[in-house]
FIGU-411330 format. One line per field, with one value per residue (C-alpha): residue number from 0; x, y, z. Coordinates in pm, whole numbers, always signed. Layout:
k = c(NUM, ...) .
u = c(X, ...) .
v = c(Y, ...) .
w = c(Z, ...) .
This chain:
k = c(0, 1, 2, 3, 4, 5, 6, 7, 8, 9, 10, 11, 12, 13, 14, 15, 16, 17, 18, 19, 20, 21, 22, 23, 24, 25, 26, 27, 28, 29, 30, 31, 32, 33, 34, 35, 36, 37, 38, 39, 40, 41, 42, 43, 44, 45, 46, 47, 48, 49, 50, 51, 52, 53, 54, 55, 56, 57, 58, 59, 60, 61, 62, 63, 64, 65, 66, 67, 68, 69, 70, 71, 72, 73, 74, 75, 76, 77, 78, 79, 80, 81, 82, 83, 84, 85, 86, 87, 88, 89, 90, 91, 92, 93, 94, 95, 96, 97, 98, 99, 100, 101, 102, 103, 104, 105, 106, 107, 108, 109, 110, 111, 112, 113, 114, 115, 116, 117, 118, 119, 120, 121, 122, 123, 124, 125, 126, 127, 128, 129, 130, 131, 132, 133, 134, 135, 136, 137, 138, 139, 140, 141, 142, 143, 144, 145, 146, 147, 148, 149, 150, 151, 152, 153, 154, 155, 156, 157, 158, 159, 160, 161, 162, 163, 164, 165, 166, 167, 168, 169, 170, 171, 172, 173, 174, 175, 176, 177, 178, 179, 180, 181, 182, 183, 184, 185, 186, 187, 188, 189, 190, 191, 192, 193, 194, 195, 196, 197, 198, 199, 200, 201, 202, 203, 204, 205, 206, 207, 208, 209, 210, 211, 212, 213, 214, 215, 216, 217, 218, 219, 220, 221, 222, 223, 224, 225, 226, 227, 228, 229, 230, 231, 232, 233, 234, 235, 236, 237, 238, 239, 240, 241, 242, 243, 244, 245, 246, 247, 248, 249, 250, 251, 252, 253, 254, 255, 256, 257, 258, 259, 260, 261, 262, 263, 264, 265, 266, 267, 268, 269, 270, 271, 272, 273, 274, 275, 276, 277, 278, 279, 280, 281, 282, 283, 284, 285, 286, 287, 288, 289, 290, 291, 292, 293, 294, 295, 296, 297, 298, 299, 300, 301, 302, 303, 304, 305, 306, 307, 308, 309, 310, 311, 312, 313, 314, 315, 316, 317, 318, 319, 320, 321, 322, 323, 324, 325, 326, 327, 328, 329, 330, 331, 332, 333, 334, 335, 336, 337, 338, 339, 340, 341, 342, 343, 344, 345, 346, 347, 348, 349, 350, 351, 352, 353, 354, 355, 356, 357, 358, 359, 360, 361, 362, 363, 364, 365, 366, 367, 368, 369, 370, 371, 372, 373, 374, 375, 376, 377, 378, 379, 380, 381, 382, 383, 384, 385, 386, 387, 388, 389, 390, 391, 392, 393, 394, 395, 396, 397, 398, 399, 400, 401, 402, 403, 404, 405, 406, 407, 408, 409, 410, 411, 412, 413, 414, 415, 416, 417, 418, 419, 420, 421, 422, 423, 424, 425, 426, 427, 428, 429, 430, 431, 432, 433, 434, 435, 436, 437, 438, 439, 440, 441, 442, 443, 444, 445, 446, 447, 448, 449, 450, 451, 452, 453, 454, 455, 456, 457, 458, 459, 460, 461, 462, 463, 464, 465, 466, 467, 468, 469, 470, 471, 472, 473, 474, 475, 476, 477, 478, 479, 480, 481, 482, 483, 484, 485, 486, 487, 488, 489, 490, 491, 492, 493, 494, 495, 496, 497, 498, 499, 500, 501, 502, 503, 504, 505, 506, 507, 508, 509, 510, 511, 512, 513, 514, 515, 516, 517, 518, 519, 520, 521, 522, 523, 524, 525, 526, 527, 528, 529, 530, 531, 532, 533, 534, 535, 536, 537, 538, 539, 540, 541, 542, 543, 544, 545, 546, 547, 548, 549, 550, 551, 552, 553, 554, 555, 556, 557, 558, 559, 560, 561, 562, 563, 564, 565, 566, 567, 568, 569, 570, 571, 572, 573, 574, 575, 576, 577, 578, 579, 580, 581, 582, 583, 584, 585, 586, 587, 588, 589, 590, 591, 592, 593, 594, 595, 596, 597, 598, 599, 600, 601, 602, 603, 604, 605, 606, 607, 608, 609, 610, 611, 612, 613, 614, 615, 616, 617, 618, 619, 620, 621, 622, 623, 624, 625, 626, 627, 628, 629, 630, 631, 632, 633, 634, 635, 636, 637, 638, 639, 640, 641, 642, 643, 644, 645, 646, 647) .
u = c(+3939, +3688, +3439, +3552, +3552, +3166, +3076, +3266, +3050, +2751, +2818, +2858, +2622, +2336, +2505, +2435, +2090, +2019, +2220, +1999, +1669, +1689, +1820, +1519, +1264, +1019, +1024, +745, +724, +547, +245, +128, -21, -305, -660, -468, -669, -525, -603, -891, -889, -505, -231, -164, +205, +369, +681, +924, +1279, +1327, +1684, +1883, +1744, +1406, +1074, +787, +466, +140, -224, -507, -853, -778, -483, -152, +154, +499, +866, +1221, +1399, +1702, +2093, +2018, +1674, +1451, +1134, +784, +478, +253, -88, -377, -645, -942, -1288, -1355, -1436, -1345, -1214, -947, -596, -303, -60, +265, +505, +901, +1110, +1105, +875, +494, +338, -65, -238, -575, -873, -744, -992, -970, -1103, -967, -653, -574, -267, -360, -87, +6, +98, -89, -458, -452, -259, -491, -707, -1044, -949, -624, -395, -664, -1072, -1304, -1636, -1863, -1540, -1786, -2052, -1805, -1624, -1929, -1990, -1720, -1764, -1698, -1519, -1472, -1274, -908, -639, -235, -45, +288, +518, +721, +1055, +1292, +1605, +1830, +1849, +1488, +1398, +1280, +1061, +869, +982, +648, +276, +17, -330, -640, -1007, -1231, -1368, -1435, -1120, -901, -1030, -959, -570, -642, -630, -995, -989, -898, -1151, -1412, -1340, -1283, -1622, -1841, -1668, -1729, -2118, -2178, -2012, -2006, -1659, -1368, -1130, -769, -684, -286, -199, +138, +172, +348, +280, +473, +636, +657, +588, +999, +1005, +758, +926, +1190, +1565, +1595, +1247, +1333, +1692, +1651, +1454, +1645, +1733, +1821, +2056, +2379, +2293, +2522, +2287, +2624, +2761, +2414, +2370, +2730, +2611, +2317, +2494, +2764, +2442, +2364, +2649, +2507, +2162, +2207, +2413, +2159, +1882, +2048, +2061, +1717, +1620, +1843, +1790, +2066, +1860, +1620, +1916, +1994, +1684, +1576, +1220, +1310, +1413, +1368, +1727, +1803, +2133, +2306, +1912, +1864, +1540, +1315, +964, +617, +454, +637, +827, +1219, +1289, +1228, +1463, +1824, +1756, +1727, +1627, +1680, +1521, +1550, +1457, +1464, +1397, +1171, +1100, +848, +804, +449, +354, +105, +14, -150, -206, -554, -826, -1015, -849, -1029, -719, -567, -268, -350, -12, -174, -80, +288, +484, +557, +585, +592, +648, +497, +633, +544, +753, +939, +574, +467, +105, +86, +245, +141, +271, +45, +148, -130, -343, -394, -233, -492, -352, -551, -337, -350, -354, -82, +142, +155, +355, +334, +594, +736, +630, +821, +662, +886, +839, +1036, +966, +1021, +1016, +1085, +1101, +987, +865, +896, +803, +425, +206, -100, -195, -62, -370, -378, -119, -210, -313, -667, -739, -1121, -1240, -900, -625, -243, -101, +236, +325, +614, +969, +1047, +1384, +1500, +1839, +1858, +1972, +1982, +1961, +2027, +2240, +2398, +2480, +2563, +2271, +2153, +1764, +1753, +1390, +1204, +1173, +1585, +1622, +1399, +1330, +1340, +1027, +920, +1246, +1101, +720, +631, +911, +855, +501, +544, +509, +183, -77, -336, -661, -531, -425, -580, -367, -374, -91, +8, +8, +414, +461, +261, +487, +623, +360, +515, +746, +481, +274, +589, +667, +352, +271, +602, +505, +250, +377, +690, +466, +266, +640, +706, +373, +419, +40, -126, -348, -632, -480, -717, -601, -791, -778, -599, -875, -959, -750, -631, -825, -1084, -925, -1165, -1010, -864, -525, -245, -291, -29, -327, -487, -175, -122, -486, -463, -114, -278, -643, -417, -275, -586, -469, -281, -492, -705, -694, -942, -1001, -1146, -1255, -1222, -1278, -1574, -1491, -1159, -1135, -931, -765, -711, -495, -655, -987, -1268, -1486, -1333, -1635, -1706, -1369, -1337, -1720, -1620, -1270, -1521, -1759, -1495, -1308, -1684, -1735, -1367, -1306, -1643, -1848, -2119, -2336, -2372, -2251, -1897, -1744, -1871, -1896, -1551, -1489, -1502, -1471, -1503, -1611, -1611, -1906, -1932, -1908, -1990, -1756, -1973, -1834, -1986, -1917, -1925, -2007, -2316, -2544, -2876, -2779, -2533, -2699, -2555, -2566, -2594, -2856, -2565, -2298, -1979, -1646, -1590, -1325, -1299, -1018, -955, -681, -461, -466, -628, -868, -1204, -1490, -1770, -2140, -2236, -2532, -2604, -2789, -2875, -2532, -2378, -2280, -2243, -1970, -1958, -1881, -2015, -1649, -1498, -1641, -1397, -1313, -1086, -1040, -1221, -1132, -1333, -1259, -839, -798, -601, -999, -1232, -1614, -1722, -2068, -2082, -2232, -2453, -2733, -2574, -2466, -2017, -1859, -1727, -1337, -1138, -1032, -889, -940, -580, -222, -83, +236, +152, +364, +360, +642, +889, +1180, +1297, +1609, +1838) .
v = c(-870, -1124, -812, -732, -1114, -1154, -852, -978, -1288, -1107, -912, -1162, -1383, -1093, -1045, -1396, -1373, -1059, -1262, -1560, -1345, -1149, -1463, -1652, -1326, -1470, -1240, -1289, -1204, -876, -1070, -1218, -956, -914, -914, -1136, -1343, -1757, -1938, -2178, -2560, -2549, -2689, -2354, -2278, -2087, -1992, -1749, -1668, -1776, -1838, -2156, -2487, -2381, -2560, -2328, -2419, -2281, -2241, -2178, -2287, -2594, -2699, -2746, -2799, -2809, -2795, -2677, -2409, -2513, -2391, -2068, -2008, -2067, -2257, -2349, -2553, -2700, -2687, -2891, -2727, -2512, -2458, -2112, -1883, -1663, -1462, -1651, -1605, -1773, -1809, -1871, -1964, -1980, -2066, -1674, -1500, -1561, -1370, -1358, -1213, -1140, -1106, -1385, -1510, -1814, -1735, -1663, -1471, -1270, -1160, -816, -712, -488, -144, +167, +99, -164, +49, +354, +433, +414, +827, +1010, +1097, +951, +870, +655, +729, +806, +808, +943, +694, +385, +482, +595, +223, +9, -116, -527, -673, -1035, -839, -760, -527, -528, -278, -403, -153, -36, -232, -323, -575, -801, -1085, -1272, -1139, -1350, -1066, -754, -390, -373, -379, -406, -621, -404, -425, -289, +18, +437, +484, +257, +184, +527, +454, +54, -76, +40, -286, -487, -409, -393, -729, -840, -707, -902, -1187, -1158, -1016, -1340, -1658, -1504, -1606, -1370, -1225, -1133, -925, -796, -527, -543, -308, -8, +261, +211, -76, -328, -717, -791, -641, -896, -1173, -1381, -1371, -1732, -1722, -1492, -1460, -1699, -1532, -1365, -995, -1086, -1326, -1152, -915, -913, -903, -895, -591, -425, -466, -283, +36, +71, +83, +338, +555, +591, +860, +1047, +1055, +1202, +1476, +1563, +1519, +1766, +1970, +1974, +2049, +2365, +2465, +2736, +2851, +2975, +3079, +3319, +3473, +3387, +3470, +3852, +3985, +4024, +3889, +3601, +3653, +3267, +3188, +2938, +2978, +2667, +2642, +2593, +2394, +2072, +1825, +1915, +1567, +1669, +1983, +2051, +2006, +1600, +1304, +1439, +1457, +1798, +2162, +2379, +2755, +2936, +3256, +3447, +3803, +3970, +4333, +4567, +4898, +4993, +4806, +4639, +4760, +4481, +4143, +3942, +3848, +3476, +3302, +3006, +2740, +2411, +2114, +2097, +1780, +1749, +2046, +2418, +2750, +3002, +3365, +3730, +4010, +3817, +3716, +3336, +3295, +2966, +2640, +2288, +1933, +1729, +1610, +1642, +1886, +2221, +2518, +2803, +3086, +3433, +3744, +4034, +4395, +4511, +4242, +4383, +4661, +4864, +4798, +4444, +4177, +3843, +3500, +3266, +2911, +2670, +2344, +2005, +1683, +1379, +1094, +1062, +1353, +1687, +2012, +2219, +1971, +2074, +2274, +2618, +2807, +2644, +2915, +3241, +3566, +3654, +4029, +4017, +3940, +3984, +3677, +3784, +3480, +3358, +3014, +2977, +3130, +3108, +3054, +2799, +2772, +2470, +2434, +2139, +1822, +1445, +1440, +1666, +1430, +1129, +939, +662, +534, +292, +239, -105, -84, -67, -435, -703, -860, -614, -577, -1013, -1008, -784, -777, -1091, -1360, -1246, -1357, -1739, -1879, -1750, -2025, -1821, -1868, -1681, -1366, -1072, -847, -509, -465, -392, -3, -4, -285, -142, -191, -487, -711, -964, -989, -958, -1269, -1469, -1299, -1292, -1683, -1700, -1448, -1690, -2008, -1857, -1787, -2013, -2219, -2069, -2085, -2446, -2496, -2405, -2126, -1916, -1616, -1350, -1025, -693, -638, -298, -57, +174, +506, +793, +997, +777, +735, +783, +535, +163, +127, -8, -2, -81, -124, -368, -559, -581, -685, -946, -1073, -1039, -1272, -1531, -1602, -1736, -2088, -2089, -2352, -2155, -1828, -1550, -1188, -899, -672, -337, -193, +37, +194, +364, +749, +859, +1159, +982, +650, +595, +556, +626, +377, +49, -97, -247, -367, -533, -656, -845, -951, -1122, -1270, -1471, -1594, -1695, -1899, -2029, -2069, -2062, -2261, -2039, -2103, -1739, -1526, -1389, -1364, -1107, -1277, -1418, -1518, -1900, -1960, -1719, -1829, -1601, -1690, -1467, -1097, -1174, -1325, -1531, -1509, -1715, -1695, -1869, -1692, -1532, -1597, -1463, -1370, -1105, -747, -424, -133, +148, +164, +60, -232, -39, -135, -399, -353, -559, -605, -822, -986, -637, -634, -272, -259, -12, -6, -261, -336, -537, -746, -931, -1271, -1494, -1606, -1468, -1145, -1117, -840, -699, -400, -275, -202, -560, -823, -1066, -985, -1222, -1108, -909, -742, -589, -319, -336, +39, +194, +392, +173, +277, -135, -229, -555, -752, -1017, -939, -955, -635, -783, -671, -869, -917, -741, -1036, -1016, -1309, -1248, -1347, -1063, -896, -598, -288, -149, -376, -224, -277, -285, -173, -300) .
w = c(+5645, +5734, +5684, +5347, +5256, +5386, +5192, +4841, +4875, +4921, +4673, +4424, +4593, +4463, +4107, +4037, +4174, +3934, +3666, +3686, +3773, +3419, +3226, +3333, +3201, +3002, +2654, +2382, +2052, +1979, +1809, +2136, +2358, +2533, +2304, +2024, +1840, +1777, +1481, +1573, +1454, +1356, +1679, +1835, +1862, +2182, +2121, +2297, +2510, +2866, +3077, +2981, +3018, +3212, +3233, +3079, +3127, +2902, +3005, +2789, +2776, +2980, +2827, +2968, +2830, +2970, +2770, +2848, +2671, +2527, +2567, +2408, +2603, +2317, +2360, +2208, +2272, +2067, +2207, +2028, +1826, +1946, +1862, +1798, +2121, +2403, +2556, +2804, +2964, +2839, +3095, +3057, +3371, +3399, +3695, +3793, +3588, +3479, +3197, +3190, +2839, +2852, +2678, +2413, +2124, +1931, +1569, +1209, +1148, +821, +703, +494, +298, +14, -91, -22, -118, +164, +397, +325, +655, +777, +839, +854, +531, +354, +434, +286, +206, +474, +698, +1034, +1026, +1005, +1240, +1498, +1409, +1398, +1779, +1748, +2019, +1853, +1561, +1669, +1480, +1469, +1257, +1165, +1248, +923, +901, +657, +719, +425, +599, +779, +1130, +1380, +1560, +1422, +1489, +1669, +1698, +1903, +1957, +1973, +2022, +1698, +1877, +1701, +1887, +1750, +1363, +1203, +1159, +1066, +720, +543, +332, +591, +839, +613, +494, +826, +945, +675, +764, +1122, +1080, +877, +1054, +1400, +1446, +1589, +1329, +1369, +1113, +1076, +867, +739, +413, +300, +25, -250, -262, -552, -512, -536, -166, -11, -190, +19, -140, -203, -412, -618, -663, -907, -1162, -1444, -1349, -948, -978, -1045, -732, -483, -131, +132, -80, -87, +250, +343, +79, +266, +631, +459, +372, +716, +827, +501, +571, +920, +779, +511, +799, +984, +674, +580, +964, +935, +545, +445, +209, +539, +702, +382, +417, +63, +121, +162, -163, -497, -528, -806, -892, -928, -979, -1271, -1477, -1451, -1649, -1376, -1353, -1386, -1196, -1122, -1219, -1552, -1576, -1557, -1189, -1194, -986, -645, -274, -31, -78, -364, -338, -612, -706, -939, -972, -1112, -1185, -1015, -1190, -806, -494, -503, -261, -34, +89, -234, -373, -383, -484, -644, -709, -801, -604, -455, -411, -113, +102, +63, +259, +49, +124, -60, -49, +228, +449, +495, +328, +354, +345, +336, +324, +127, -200, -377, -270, -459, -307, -252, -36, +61, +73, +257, +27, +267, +167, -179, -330, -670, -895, -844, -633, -574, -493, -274, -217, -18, -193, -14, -181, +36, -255, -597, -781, -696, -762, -896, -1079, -1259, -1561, -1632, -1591, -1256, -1134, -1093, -848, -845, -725, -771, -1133, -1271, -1270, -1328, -1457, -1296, -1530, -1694, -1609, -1277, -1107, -872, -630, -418, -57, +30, -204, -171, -479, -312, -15, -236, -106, -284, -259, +38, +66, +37, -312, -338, -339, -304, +23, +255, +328, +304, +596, +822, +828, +703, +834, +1189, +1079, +971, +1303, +1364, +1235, +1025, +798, +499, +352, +109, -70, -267, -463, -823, -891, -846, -1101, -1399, -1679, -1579, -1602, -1815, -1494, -1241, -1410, -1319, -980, -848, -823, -679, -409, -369, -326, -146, +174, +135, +218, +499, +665, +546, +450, +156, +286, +92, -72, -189, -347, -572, -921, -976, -970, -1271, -1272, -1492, -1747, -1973, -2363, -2623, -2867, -2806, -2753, -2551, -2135, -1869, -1632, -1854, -1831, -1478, -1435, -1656, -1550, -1161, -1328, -1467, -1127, -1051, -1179, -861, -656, -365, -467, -551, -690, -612, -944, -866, -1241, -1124, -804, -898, -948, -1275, -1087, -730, -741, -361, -460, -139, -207, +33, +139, -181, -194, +113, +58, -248, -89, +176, -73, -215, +142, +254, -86, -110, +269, +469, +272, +145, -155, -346, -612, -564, -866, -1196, -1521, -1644, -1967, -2049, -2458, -2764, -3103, -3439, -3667, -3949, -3891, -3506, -3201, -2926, -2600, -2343, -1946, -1607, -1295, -1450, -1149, -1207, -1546, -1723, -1716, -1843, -1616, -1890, -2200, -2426, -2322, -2340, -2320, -2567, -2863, -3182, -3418, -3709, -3912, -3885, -3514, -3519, -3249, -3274, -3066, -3080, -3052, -2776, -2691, -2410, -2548, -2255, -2049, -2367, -2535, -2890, -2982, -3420, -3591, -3958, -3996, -3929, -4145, -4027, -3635, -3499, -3144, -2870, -2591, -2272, -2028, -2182, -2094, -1781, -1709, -1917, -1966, -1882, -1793, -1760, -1483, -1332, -1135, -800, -901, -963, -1238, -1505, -1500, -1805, -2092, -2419, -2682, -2873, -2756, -2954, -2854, -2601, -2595, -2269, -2094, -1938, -1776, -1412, -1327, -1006) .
C-alpha cells in the first residue's frame, strides 16, 4: 500500500511537472522568426504566449526589457526605437523555456498587398521578363521576404495560417511577389537600408475582402448582411465539398470509360468554342465530358498531323479513338497536341476531352478557326457541334461559392489582422482588375480600405498602390471604358493624405491581364516611396493634369509634374479625345506647347471637354522626360455608363 501510495504521488508529482513545463512554452507569432526584419525608428513591440503569470524577459541590441504575462499567458514588451542595422539575436526568456531568433535586421517593413498582379512571381505560373537573369541576381541579404500563407476567417485572427522569414537569395525569389521585390530592391540599392517586405495577396479577389467588417458594413449594399448566418452556410458547405472532392478525384465519367467510344447517346449538343457558362450547361465548377467526331476518306501517311483545341479553362485530358494525346492544366494556354497516324481510323473518328474547370469560366475559349486537325497542308475543321455529358458538377453538389470574394472580410480577418501588431513603414498595393464595373463603388470603398488599416495599425502610414495597367484589344473609336473608370476612381484617391500612384498605362499587354513587364512597376512604385517617404528630390510622378481652359476652337490643358518638360513618345501625340456640347467624343489633335498641350479638332468648333488615355487599351503618349507617363484625365463630369452592380 505504502508502495502504491509513493508511486500515485510520483505519478502526479511528474503530471504537474509536464503540466506546468508545456504551460510555461514560450509560443510566437508566425511573423517573428529567424531573419525577420523590425521596423527601425518606431518602439518595437514583442508580443507573444507564455504559462500564467510568468516573467519574460527580451534581448535585442542591448536592450532589455522584462514583463509578466497575464492570467491567460499573454504578454508584450515594448522595446524603444532602433537605428537601422544588423543582424542581432533577440532573445526571449521564460521561467522554462528560452527562444533565440537569429539573423534579425532592423530596417523598413512593407506590407505588399493585392490581387494577382502583385501576387504574380518572379518565376513559376507566371515569369516576368528576363525571369533568368533576375533571379541569377537577386542575392541581397539586407532584403528579407514572408509569404502570407492563404487564409480566410469571418471573424479577425490574432495569428496568420503561416509564413516564413527568408533571405533574398536565386533560391528563394522565384516564388516571391515580382512587384514587391523589385520595389523592395530599388529601395534597398538606393538608401542602403534593410527591407522587410510581406506579401500578403491573392488572385482574384476584390477590395470588399481586404476591408474589415465594421468599415464597411456600413456602406449601402453590406448592411443588411447577416455575417453569423453566413458564417454557419459556409461551415454546412464543408460536408459538401468533401463529397464533391472525392468525386472529382474519382470522376464516373473515367470510370465509364467515356474516352473509348463513339457512344453519345444521353449526349447533349453544345456549340465550341465557348464558355459552358454560357449554354444550357450554366454557372458551374467540376468535369464535363466532350465529344467530336471528324471524317477521314483514308488514314494519313507520316506523323505530321496535329490537333489543335485553342486554350482550355482549366484542365483537360484529351483522348482519340479512346488514347490520351495530351492534357494540360493551364487555363489559358492553347492546346496543341501531335498525333500518331496509328491512332486514326477511316471512317469515323471521335475526339474526347475531359474538361476541368475549378472556378469561374469554363470550357474552349478562342476563335473557331482556332480548332481544328492538321494532317500536313490540309486542316479538317472540328468547331461547332459538339456534345457534352457531365460527371461530376458543383451544382450538382449544392455548393455554393465560398471563396474570399463570397463576402467581404475574409481575407482583411485573416492575412492582414494577424498583421496590425507588427510596426511597419508602409504598404503598396495592386488591386482593381476584380472591381471593374464598379467603380463608382470602388471610389468610395477604396479610401475606406485606406483609412480602415491605417486604424488598426493606429498610425497614418504611406500607402502606395498601381494604376490598373492597360489591357484588352485597342478600340479604334472613343467610347465608354470600365478600365478608364477604375483608374480614375483609383487617381482620385490620391486626395487621401500620404498616398501615391504608380501609372501602369504602357506596360500592360491587351491579350495577357498579367502583364511581364514588373520591373517598371515596382521601379515607379519605389520612385514615389523614396520621394514621399525617403526624402529624395526627383521626378516620380508623369504629367497630371492641373486646369483646362477652352478658348475658341482649342482646350489648354496645363500640368504639374512635368519635370524636364512634357515629351511625346510617338511622331503624333495620340490618345486625346474631344467632344463638345453633345457629349460625342472623336479623336483629337494634340500639341505639346511648353508644360502645356493644346488639344482641337476641324470637326468641333466649340469643344467643351477632353479626355486622355479614357480607353480599357489606350494608344497614350504622353510623358515627361524622365521617361513616366502621364496619368489618364477627363475634363467632363458627365454621366459614365459602364457601372455595374455587385451582387451579395
Amino acid at each position: 500500500m505504502d508502495f502504491t501510495n509513493r508511486y500515485l504521488r510520483l505519478l502526479v508529482a511528474v503530471c504537474l511537472l509536464l503540466t506546468t513545463s508545456t504551460s510555461a512554452r514560450i509560443v510566437l507569432p508566425r511573423i517573428f522568426t529567424d531573419g525577420m526584419v523590425l521596423q527601425r525608428d518606431q518602439p518595437l513591440t514583442i508580443w507573444g504566449t507564455a504559462g500564467k503569470n510568468e516573467s519574460i524577459k527580451v534581448d535585442i541590441n542591448g536592450q532589455q526589457a522584462v514583463t509578466t504575462s497575464n492570467a491567460h499567458g499573454d504578454w508584450k514588451i515594448v522595446l524603444k526605437p532602433m537605428h537601422w542595422g544588423g543582424p542581432y539575436h533577440l532573445t526571449i526568456t521564460g521561467r522554462n523555456d528560452k527562444k533565440v531568433l537569429q539573423n534579425i535586421l532592423i530596417g523598413d517593413v512593407w506590407i505588399c498587398s493585392g490581387q494577382s498582379n502583385m501576387e504574380m512571381p518572379v518565376s513559376g505560373w507566371s515569369k516576368v521578363n528576363n525571369a533568368e537573369q533576375e533571379i541569377a541576381a537577386a542575392n541581397y541579404p539586407n532584403i528579407r521576404l514572408f509569404t502570407v500563407e492563404k487564409s480566410t476567417s469571418f471573424m479577425p485572427q490574432k495569428e496568420l495560417a503561416g509564413g516564413q522569414w527568408l533571405e533574398c537569395t536565386s533560391a528563394n525569389i522565384p516564388s516571391f511577389s515580382a512587384v514587391a521585390y523589385f520595389f523592395g530592391r530599388k529601395i534597398n540599392q538606393d538608401t542602403k537600408i534593410p527591407i522587410g517586405l510581406i506579401s500578403t495577396n491573392w488572385g482574384g479577389t476584390n477590395i470588399q475582402a481586404w476591408t474589415s467588417w465594421p468599415a464597411i458594413s456600413g456602406f449601402d449594399g453590406y448592411n443588411h448582411l447577416d455575417r453569423a448566418k453566413m458564417e454557419q452556410t459556409f461551415a454546412q458547405q464543408d460536408e459538401n465539398r468533401k463529397a464533391y472532392n472525392q468525386a472529382l478525384a474519382a470522376d464516373p465519367g473515367s470510370s465509364e470509360g467515356r474516352y473509348q467510344n463513339d457512344d453519345i447517346d444521353g449526349w447533349k449538343k453544345i456549340q465550341m468554342p465557348g464558355s459552358w457558362e454560357s449554354s444550357e450547361i450554366g454557372n458551374t465548377d467540376g468535369i464535363i465530358w466532350f465529344k467530336k467526331s471528324f471524317e477521314l476518306e483514308k488514314i494519313p501517311s507520316g506523323n505530321n498531323i496535329v490537333l489543335h483545341l485553342g486554350a482550355i479553362d482549366d484542365a483537360d485530358s484529351t483522348y482519340i479513338n479512346g488514347i490520351l494525346v495530351g492534357n494540360d492544366n493551364i487555363w489559358n494556354k492553347s492546346r496543341v497536341y501531335p498525333v500518331s497516324s496509328s491512332l486514326l481510323k477511316e471512317g469515323k473518328n471521335t475526339i474526347a476531352i475531359k474538361m476541368m474547370d475549378g472556378g469561374a469560366q469554363g470550357g474552349m475559349f478562342g476563335k473557331p478557326e482556332d480548332l481544328f486537325i492538321s494532317v500536313g497542308d490540309k486542316k479538317i475543321p472540328i468547331a461547332g457541334d459538339w456534345h457534352y455529358k457531365p460527371s461530376v458538377t458543383s451544382k450538382g453538389y449544392n455548393l455554393i461559392e465560398t471563396g474570399p470574394n463570397a463576402f467581404p472580410s475574409q481575407l482583411f480577418n485573416a492575412m492582414i489582422n494577424p498583421l496590425t501588431g507588427f510596426k511597419i513603414k508602409g504598404a503598396i498595393w495592386y488591386q482593381g482588375e476584380a472591381n471593374v464595373n464598379e467603380a463608382a463603388r470602388y471610389q468610395q470603398l477604396f479610401p475606406a480600405m485606406i483609412a480602415d488599416w491605417r486604424k488598426a495599425w493606429g498610425y497614418n502610414f504611406p500607402f502606395i498602390w498601381v494604376q490598373l495597367a492597360n489591357y484588352l484589344e485597342r478600340k479604334k473609336e472613343p467610347g465608354a471604358s470600365a478600365w478608364a473608370e477604375l483608374r480614375a476612381a483609383q487617381h482620385q484617391t490620391l486626395t487621401v493624405p500620404n498616398t501615391g500612384e504608380a501609372v501602369a498605362i504602357d506596360i500592360g499587354e491587351a491579350h495577357d491581364i498579367h502583364p511581364r513587364n514588373k520591373q517598371d512597376v515596382g521601379l515607379r512604385l519605389a520612385l514615389a516611396a523614396e520621394t514621399m517617404v525617403y526624402g529624395k528630390k526627383m521626378v516620380a510622378s508623369g504629367p497630371v493634369l492641373a486646369s483646362f481652359k477652352a478658348e475658341g476652337n482649342k482646350i489648354i490643358l496645363s500640368f504639374t509634374h512635368t519635370g524636364g518638360g512634357l515629351v511625346s513618345r510617338q511622331q503624333q501625340l495620340t490618345g486625346f479625345s474631344i467632344a463638345g456640347a453633345n457629349q460625342q467624343f472623336i479623336w483629337a489633335d494634340a500639341k505639346i506647347m511648353g508644360n502645356k498641350v493644346i488639344v482641337s479638332s476641324p470637326s468641333i468648333q466649340q469643344p467643351v471637354a477632353v479626355r486622355y488615355a479614357w480607353a480599357d487599351n489606350p494608344d497614350a503618349g504622353l510623358y515627361n522626360k524622365e521617361n513616366l507617363p502621364a496619368s489618364p484625365f477627363r475634363t467632363d463630369n458627365w454621366p459614365l455608363t459602364t457601372e455595374g452592380k455587385k451582387i451579395y
